[in-house]
TORKOL-4160 file (C-alpha; in steps of 0.2 Angstrom, whole numbers, padded with zeros to 4 digits, m for minus):
143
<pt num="1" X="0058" Y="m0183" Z="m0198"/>
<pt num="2" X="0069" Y="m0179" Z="m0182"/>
<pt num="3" X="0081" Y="m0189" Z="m0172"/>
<pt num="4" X="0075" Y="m0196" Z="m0156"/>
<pt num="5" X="0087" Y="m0203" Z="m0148"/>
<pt num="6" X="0108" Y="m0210" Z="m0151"/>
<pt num="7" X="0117" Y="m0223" Z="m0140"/>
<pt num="8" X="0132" Y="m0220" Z="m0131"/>
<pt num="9" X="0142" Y="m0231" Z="m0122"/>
<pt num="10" X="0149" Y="m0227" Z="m0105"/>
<pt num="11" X="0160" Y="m0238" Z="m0092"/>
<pt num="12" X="0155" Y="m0230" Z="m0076"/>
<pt num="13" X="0138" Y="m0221" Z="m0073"/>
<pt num="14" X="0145" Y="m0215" Z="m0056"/>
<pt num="15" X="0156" Y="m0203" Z="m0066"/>
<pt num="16" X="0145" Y="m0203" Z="m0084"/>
<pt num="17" X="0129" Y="m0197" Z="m0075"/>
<pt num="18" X="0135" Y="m0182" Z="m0066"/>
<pt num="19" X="0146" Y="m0176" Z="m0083"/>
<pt num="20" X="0133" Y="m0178" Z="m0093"/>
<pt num="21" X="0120" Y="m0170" Z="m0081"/>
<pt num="22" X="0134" Y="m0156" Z="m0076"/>
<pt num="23" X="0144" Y="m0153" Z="m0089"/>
<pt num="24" X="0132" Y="m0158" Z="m0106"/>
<pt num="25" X="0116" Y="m0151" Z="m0096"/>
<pt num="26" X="0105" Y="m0167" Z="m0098"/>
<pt num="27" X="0093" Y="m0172" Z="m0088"/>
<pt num="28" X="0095" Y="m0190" Z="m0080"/>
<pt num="29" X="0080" Y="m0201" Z="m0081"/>
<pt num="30" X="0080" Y="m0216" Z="m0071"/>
<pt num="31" X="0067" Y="m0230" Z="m0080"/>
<pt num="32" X="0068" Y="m0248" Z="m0080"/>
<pt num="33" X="0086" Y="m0248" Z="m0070"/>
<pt num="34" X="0094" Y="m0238" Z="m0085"/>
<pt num="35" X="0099" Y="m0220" Z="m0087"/>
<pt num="36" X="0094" Y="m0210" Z="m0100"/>
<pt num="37" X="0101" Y="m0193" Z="m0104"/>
<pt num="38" X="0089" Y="m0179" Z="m0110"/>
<pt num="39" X="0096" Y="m0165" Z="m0120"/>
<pt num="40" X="0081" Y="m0153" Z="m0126"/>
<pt num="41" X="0071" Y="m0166" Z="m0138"/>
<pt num="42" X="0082" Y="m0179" Z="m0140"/>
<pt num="43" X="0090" Y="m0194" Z="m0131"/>
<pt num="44" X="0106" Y="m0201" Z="m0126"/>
<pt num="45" X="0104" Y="m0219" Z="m0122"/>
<pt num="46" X="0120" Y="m0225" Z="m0113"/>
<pt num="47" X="0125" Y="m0243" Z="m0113"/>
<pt num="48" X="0134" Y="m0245" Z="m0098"/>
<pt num="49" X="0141" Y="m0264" Z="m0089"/>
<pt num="50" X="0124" Y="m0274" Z="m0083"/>
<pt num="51" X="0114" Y="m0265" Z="m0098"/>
<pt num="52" X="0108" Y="m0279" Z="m0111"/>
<pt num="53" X="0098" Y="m0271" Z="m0125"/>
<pt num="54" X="0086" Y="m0279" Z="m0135"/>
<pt num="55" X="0096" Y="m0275" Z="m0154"/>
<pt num="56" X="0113" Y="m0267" Z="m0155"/>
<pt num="57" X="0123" Y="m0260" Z="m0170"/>
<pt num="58" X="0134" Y="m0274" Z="m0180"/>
<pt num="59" X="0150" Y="m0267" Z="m0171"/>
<pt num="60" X="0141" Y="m0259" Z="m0156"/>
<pt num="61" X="0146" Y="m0242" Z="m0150"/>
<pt num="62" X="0159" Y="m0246" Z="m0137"/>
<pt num="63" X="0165" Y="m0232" Z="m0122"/>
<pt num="64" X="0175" Y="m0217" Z="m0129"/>
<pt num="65" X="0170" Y="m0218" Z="m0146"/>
<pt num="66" X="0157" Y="m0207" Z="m0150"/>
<pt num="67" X="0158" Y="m0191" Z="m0158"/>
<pt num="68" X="0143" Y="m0178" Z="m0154"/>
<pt num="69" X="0138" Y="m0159" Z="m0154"/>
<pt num="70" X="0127" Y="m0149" Z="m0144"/>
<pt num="71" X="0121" Y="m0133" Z="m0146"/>
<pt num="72" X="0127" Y="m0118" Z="m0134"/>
<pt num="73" X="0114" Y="m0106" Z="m0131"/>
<pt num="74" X="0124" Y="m0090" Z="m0131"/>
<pt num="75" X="0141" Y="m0086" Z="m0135"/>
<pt num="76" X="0156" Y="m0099" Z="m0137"/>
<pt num="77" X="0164" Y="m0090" Z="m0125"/>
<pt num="78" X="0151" Y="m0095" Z="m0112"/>
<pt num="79" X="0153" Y="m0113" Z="m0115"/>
<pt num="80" X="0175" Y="m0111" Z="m0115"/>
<pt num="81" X="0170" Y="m0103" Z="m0095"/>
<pt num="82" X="0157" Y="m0116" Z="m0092"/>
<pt num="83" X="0170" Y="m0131" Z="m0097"/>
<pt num="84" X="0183" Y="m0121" Z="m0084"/>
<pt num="85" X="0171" Y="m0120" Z="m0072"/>
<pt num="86" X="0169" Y="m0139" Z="m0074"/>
<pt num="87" X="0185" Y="m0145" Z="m0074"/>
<pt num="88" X="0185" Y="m0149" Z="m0091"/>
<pt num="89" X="0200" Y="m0143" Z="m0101"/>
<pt num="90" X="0196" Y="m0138" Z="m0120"/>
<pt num="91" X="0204" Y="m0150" Z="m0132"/>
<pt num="92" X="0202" Y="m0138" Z="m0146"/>
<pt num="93" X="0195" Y="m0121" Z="m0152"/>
<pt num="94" X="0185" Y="m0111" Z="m0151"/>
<pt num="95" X="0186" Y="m0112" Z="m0171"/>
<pt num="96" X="0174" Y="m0108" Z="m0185"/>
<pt num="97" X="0164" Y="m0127" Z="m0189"/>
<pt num="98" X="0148" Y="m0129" Z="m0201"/>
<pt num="99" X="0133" Y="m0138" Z="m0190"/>
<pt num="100" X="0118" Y="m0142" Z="m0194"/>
<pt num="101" X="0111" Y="m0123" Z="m0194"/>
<pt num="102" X="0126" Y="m0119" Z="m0202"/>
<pt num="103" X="0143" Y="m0107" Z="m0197"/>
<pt num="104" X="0146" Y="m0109" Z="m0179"/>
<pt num="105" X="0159" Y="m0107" Z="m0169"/>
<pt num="106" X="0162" Y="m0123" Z="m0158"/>
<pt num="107" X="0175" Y="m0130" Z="m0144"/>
<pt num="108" X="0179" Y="m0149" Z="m0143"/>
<pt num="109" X="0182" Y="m0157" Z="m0126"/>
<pt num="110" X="0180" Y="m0177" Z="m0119"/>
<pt num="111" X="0168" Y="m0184" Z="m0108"/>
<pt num="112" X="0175" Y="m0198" Z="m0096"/>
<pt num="113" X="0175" Y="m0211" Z="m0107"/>
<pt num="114" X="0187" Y="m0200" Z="m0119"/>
<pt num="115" X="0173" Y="m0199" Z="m0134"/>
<pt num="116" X="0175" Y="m0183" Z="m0142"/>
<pt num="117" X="0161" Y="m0169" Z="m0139"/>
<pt num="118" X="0157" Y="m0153" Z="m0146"/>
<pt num="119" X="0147" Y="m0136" Z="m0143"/>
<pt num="120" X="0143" Y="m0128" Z="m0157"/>
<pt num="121" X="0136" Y="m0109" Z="m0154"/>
<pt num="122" X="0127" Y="m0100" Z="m0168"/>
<pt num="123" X="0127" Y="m0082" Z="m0158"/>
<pt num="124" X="0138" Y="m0071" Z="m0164"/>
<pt num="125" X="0151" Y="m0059" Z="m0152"/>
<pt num="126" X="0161" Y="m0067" Z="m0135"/>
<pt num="127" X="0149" Y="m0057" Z="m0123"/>
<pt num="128" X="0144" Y="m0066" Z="m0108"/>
<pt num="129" X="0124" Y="m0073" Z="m0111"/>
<pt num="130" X="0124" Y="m0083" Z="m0094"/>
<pt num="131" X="0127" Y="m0098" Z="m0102"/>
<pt num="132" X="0123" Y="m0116" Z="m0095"/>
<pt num="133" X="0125" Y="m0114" Z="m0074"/>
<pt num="134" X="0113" Y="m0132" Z="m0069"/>
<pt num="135" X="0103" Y="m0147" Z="m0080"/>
<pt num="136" X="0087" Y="m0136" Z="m0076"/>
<pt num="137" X="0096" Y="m0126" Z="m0091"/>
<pt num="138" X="0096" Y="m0143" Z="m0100"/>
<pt num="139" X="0083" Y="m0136" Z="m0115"/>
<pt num="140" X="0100" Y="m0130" Z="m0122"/>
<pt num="141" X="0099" Y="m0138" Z="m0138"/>
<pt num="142" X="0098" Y="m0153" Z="m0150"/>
<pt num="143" X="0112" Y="m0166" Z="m0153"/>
């Protein structure tokens, strides 16, 4: 079994689509008049204003409260660059965290909508890897 896909919920595409592309890596597929946001295998499917889908949680996801992590490719200290490069202030970390591959090191920071996200990096040492530079560099992880 593997996850497919999570929704998120986002208030403004015009600012969600580009943080998630720029910041998160995805890549933004446009099908049916929705946004979808690939990360490696899986899927974010935002529920922005004007979406209607067909089933929803009991409480649905609403903007700014998700909680995700995504797996940096190379040292944390890559990802803390990338995020300043970005714009994006670190909230908190780098820090020790257990993740799904377990012990990482991970930094938490907010996407527009103020949910909280995470990169969690596996690789040891703070040396420069090239880290994520443009969405071709998507293929960065799992959620």
């Amino acid at each position: 079994m593997k996850l497919d896909h999570v929704v998120i919920a986002v208030s403004d595409r015009s600012r969600s689509d580009p943080f998630y592309r720029d910041v998160v890596g995805a890549e933004v597929v446009e099908r049916d008049g929705r946004a979808f946001y690939r990360v490696g295998e899986q899927q974010l499917n935002p529920h922005a204003p004007g979406v209607t889908p067909a089933a929803v949680a009991r409480i649905p996801v609403a903007p700014g409260n998700s909680d995700l992590c995504f797996e940096w490719p190379g040292p944390i200290a890559d990802a803390v660059a990338h995020l300043e490069r970005s714009g994006v202030p670190v909230e908190l970390g780098p820090m020790e965290r257990n993740g799904a591959r377990g012990r990482g090191t991970s930094v938490y920071f907010r996407d527009p909508d103020g949910s909280l996200l995470e990169f969690i990096s596996y690789a040891g040492g703070s040396g420069s890897s090239g880290g994520l530079t443009n969405r071709r560099d998507a293929e960065h992880g799992t959620l």
